[in-house]
C-alpha positions in Angstrom: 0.0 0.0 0.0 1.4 3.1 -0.9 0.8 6.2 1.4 -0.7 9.4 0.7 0.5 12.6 -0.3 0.8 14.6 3.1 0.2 18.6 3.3 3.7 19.1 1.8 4.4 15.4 0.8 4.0 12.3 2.4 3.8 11.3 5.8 3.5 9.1 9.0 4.3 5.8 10.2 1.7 2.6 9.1 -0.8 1.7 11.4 -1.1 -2.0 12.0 -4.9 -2.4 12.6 -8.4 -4.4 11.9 -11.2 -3.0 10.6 -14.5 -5.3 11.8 -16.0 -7.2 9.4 -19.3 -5.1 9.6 -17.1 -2.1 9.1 -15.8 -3.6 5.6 -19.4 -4.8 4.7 -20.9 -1.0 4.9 -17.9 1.0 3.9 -18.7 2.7 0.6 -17.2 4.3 -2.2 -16.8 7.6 -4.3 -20.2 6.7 -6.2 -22.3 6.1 -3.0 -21.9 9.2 -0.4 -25.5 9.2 0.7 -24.8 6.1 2.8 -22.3 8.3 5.0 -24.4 9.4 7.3 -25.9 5.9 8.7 -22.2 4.8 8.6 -21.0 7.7 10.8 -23.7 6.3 13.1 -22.3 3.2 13.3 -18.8 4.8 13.7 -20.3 7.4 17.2 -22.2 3.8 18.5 -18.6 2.0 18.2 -16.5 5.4 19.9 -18.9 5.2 23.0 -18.6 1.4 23.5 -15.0 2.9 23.6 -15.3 5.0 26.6 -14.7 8.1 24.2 -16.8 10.6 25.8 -19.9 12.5 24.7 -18.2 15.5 24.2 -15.3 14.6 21.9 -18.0 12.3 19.9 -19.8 15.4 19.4 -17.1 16.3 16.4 -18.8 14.5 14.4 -22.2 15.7 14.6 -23.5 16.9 11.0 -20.0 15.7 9.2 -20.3 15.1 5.6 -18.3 13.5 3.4 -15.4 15.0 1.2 -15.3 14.1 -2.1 -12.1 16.0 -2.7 -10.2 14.2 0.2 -10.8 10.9 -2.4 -9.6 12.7 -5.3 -6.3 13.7 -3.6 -6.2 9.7 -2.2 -6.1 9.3 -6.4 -4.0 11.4 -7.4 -0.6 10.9 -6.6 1.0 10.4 -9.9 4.3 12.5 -8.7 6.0 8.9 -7.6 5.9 8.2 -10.8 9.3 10.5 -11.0 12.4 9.1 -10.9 14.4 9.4 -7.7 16.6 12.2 -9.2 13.7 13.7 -10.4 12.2 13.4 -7.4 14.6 14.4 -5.1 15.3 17.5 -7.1 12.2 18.5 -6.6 12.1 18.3 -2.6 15.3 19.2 -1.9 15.9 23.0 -2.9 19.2 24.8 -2.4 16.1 27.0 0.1 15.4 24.2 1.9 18.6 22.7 2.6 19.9 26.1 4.1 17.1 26.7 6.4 17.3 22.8 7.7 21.0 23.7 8.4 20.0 26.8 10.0 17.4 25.3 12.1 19.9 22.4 13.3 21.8 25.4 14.5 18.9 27.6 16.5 17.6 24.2 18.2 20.4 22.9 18.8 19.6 22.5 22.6 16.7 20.4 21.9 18.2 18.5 18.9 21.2 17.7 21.7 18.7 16.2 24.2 16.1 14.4 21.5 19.9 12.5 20.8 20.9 11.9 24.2 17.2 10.7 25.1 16.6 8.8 21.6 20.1 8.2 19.8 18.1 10.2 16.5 20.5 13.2 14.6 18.9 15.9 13.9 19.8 15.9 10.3 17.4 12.8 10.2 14.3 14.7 12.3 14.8 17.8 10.8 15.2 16.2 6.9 11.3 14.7 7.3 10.6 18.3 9.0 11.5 19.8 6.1 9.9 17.7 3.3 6.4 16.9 5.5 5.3 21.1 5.8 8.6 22.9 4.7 9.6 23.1 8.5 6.0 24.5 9.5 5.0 26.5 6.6 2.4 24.3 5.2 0.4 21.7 7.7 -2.5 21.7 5.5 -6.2 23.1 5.7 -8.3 20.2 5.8 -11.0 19.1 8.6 -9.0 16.3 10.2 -11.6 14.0 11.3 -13.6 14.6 8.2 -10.7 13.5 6.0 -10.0 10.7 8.4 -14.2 9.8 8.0 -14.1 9.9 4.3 -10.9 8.1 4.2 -12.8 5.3 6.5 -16.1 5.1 4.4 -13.9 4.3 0.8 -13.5 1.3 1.1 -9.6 1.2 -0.9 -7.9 1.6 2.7 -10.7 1.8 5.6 -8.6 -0.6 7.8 -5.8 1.9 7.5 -8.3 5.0 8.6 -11.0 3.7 10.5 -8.7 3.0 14.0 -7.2 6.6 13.1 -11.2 8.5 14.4 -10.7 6.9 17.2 -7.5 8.0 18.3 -8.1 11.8 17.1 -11.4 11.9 19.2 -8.6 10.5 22.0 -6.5 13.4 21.2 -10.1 15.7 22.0 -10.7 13.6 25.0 -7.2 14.0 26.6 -7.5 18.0 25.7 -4.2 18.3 23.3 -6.4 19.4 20.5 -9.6 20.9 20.1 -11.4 19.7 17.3 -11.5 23.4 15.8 -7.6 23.2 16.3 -7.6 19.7 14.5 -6.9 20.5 11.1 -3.8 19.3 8.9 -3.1 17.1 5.6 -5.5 15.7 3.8 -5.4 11.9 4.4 -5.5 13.2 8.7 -1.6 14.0 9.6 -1.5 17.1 12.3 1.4 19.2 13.0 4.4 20.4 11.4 6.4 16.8 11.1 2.8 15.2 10.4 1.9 12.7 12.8 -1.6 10.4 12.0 -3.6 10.7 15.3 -2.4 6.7 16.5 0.9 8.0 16.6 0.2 11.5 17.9 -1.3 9.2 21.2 1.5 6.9 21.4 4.7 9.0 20.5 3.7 12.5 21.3 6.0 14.0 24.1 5.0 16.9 26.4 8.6 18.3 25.8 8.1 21.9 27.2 5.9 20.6 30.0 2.7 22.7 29.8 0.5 19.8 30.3 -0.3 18.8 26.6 1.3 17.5 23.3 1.5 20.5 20.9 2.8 19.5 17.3 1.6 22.6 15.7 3.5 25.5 17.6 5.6 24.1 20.2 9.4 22.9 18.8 10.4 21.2 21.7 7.3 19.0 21.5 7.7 19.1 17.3 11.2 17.1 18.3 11.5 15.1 20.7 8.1 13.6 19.5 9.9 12.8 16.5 12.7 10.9 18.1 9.8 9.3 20.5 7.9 7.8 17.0 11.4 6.6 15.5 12.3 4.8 18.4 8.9 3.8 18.8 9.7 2.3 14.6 12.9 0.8 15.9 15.6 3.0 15.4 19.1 1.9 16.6 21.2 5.2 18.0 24.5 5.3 16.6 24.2 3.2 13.5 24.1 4.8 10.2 20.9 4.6 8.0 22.0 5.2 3.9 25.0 5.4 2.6 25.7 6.4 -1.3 28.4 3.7 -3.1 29.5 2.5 -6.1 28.5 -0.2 -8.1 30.5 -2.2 -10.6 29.6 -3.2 -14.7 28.7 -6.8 -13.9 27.7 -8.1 -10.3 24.7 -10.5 -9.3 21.8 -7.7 -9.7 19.3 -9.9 -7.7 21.0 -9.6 -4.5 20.0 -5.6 -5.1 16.9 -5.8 -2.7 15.8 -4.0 0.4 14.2 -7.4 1.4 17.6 -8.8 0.8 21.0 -8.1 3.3 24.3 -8.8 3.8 27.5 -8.3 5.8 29.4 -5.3 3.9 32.7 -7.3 3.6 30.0 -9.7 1.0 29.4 -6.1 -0.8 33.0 -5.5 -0.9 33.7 -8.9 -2.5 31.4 -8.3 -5.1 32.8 -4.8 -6.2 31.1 -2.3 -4.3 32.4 0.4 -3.4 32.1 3.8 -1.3 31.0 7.0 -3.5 34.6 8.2 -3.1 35.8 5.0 -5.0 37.3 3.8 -2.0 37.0 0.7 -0.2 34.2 -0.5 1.9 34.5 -1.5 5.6 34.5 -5.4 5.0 33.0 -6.0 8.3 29.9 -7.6 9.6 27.5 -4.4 9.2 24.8 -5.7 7.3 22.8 -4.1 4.8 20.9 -4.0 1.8 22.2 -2.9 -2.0 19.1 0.3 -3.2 19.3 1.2 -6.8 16.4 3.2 -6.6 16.9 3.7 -10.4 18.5 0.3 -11.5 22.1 -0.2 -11.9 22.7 2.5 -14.4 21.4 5.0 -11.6 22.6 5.9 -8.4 23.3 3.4 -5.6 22.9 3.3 -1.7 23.6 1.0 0.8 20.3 1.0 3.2 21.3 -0.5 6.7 18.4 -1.1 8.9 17.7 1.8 10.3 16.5 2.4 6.7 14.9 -0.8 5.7 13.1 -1.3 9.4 12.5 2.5 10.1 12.4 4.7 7.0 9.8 2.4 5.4 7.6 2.3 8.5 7.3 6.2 8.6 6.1 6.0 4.5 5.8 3.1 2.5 6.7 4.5 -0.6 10.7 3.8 -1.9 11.2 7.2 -4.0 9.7 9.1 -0.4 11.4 7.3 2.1 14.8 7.0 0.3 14.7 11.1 -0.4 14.1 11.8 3.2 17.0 9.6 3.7 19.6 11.1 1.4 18.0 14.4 2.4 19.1 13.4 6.0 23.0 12.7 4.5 23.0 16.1 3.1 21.9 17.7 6.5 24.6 16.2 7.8 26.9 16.5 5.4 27.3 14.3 2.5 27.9 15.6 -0.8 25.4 15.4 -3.7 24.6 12.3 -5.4 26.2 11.3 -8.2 24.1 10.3 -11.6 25.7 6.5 -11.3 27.2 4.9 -14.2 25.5 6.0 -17.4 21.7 7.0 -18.5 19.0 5.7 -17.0 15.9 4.8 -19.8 13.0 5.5 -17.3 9.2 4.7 -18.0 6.7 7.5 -17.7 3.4 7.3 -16.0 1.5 5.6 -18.4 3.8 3.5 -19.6 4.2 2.2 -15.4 0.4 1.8 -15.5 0.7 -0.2 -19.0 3.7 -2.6 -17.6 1.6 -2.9 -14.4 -1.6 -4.6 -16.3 0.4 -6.4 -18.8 2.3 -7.8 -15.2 -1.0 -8.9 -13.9 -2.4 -10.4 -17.0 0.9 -12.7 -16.8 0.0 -13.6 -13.4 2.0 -11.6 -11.1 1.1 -9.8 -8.4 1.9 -5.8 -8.3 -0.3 -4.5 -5.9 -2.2 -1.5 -7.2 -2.1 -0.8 -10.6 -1.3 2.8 -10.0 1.1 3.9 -12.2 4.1 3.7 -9.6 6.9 1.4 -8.7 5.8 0.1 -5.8 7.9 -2.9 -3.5 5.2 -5.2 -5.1 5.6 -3.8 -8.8 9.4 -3.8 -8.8 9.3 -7.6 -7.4 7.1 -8.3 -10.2 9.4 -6.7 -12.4 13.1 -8.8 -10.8 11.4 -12.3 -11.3 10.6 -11.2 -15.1 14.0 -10.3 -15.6 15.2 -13.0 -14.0 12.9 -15.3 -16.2 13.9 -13.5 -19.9 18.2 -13.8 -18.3 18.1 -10.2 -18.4 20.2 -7.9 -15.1 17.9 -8.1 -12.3 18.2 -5.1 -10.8 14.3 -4.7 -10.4 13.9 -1.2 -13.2 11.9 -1.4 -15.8 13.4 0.1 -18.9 11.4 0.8 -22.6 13.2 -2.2 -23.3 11.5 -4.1 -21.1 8.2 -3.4 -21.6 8.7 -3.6 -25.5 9.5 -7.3 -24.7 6.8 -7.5 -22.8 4.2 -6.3 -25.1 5.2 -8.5 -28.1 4.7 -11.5 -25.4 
């Protein structure tokens, strides 16, 4: 499942819940809004079996449905970029100076979110940046109502559904009020977007005035971010992308994020740090990312990428820009272009390669015009089949082949 486009981009962590079967049965879709209504009474009748109180219920008295909260949910076509592409595009010369300069100003609080969570800053204040532009954007929509409408369509309800409950928590507990409660479009708050689930769980009262305040207080704003990347798994002192070389001719399947292995493995089979100097060939494991095939540019993702980045958004292109942007914060130089052009498929021609993927039998998740986890294991075991580098990219090449089969 690919996450949603955020108020700036994307945001927040996955959260792992059910939705009831009766829930499934009655959610609806884009072409049936006038059921809404008798499903938000289901919805108030399951908050109060929850001990959620009268009050905070009350939010969703006379809530309608948002038909433009769907159309956002479907239209997301800017992973269909590249990673260069995309990254361009999110990381501006702008953006990178004020991240620098707001390391500086906080550096007080960055100093204690470390010492109290083992995160950099260059790592919190990279998804700062690219969530709301460090604050500037958080979005205009009716949180709860996005969350609602995101709950009735039935493409992700088991995704949204838990995430009412926890933002008429947030009411309950007095964080928020429900005037207060608005943010991104799929139901993020605050300026590093946090879904309402992980607002409750990871939220951090860091200036001590009694509540969690993600919208204007910074020393909440960052040490809740260390709290929810812990909270994901994050190991303190371990690094979390790292850009390398790769050589002409090496066993393209083993570059996976699923896959990993100890860098002195890497090493042996030609890898090699950005610089063109040797790796460490030690026991640090990790996993090979050519997040444009092996022509393109290359990363090694240790797990504080694989386990922690991809929990916080599901989609590759997002997750491994935050990352890089994180290297840059603190101090990497630009990434290189990799070892010659990289053929690229547009939009459509994704969303043609994805049906012609699932008439042959495999399984690429939604056909959605963007190279999913699923999509790009679809695409490995088809290179792998026609002897072809299986670096998981789908070229023009490629889908010519396809097409003619």
């Amino acid at each position: 499942m690919t996450v949603k486009l955020s108020a700036f981009f994307l945001s927040a962590s996955l959260v792992v819940a059910s939705v009831s079967a009766a829930a499934a049965e009655t959610c609806g879709t884009p072409t049936s809004p006038s059921k809404f209504p008798s499903w938000l009474s289901g919805v108030k009748k399951e908050a109060a079996g929850m001990g959620i109180s009268r009050r905070a219920i009350a939010a969703l008295d006379g809530m309608t449905y948002d038909p433009s909260v769907i159309k956002r949910d479907r239209s997301q076509s800017v992973f269909s970029l590249t990673f260069l592409e995309f990254q361009a595009r999110l990381i501006s010369a702008g953006r990178m100076n004020k991240g620098a300069s707001l390391i500086k100003q906080h550096s007080a609080i960055f100093k204690k979110v470390e010492q109290r969570y083992g995160v950099p800053a260059a790592v919190i204040t990279a998804f700062w940046g690219l969530e709301t532009d460090f604050g500037g954007y958080m979005g205009d929509f009716h949180t709860i109502r996005s969350l609602a409408t995101l709950s009735y369509d039935c493409r992700r309800p088991e995704k949204f559904r838990p995430q009412i409950f926890a933002a008429l928590q947030i009411l309950d507990r007095g964080d928020m009020t429900a005037d207060d409660m608005v943010g991104a479009w799929a139901g993020e708050i605050g300026q590093v977007q946090f879904l309402p689930a992980d607002f409750l769980e990871s939220g951090v009262d860091a200036d001590g005035d009694g509540r969690v305040d993600l919208k204007r207080s910074i020393p909440d704003i960052l040490m809740s971010t260390g709290s929810l990347l812990t909270n994901h798994g994050w190991q303190a002192n371990q690094p979390w992308l790292q850009e390398v070389q790769v050589p002409e001719k090496m066993p393209w399947e083993e570059a996976d994020i699923a896959i990993k292995h100890p860098r002195a493995q890497w090493a042996k089979w030609g890898v090699k740090l950005a610089s063109g100097k040797s790796l460490k060939g030690d026991n640090a494991r990790a996993s090979l990312l050519l997040p444009m095939g092996r022509h393109g540019p290359a990363f090694l993702a240790y797990p504080n990428f694989t386990d922690v980045y991809l929990k916080w958004n599901e989609s590759l292109i997002y997750s491994t820009t935050a990352a890089y942007f994180a290297t840059r914060l603190a101090g990497a130089p630009p990434v290189g272009k990799g070892n010659g052009p990289v053929n690229a498929l547009d939009y459509n021609q994704i969303m043609e390669l994805q049906k012609i993927l699932v008439r042959m039998g495999y399984d690429v998740g939604k056909i959605d015009g963007k190279l999913g986890a699923a999509s790009r294991a679809a695409v490995k075991s088809v290179q792998i089949k026609l002897g072809l580098p299986a670096d998981s990219w789908p070229t023009p090449d490629l889908l010519a082949r396809l097409r003619k089969s």
